[in-house]
N, C-alpha and C positions, 0 to 999 in steps of 0.2 A: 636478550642474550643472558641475561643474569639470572632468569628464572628458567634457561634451561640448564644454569653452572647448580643452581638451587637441589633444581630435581634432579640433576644427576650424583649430588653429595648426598640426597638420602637413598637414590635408587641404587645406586654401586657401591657396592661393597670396599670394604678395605683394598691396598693395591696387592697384596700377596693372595688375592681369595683367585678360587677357580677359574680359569677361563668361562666355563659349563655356567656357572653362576651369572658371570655378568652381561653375557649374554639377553638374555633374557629381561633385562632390566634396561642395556643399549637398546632394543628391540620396541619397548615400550616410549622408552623417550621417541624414538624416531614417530611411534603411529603418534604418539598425543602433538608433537611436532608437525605432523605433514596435516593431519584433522586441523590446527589450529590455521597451517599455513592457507590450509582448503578454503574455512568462515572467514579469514580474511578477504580472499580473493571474491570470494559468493558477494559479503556485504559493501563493498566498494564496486561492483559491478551493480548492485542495485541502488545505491548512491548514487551510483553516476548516471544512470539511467534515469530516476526518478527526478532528479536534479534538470536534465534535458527536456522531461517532458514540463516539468512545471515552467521552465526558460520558455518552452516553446507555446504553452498557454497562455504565460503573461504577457507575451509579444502581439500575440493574435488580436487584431481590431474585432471591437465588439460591432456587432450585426445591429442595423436599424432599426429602430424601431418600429412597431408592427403600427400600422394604422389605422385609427378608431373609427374610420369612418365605415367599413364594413360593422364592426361589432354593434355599433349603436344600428346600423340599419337591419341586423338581425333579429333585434326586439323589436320592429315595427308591425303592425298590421298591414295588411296587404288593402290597397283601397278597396275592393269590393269586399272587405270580409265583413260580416254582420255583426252591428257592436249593441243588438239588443241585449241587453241585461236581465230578460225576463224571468228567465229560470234562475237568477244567484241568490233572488231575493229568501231572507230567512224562514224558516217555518216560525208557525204562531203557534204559542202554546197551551 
């Protein structure tokens, strides 16, 4: 409240000045007023929102874990697969 008594002692004028004059300065206080009233309401809506979903993360039970018994059997060879070694051998030089 005090920074809108602030800006309205440098926005208006003396009290005997024009109607026409002050206007326009009443005018300005209300937009930078209603903009300011606006990011408040934007940024506490996305507080509160952000705020819910991390509540509703940290609640959530973590999932079991995955079991190794496929992965290891993924790197096995198949029994019939051919485990000559013939061709790995290096060139001679």
């Amino acid at each position: 409240m005090s920074g809108v008594c602030l800006l309205l002692t440098f926005a208006v004028p003396k009290q005997d000045a024009d109607p026409t004059k002050v206007a326009p300065a009443l005018a300005l206080v209300l937009l930078i007023g209603f903009v300011l009233a606006l990011l408040f309401l934007l940024s506490t809506y996305v507080l509160v929102r952000s705020m819910r979903r991390y509540r509703a993360a940290a609640s959530r039970r973590r999932r079991a874990p995955t079991p190794t018994d496929d992965v290891w059997a993924m790197g096995k060879l198949p029994d019939d697969a051919d485990t000559d070694d013939r061709g790995l051998e290096e060139p001679e030089h």
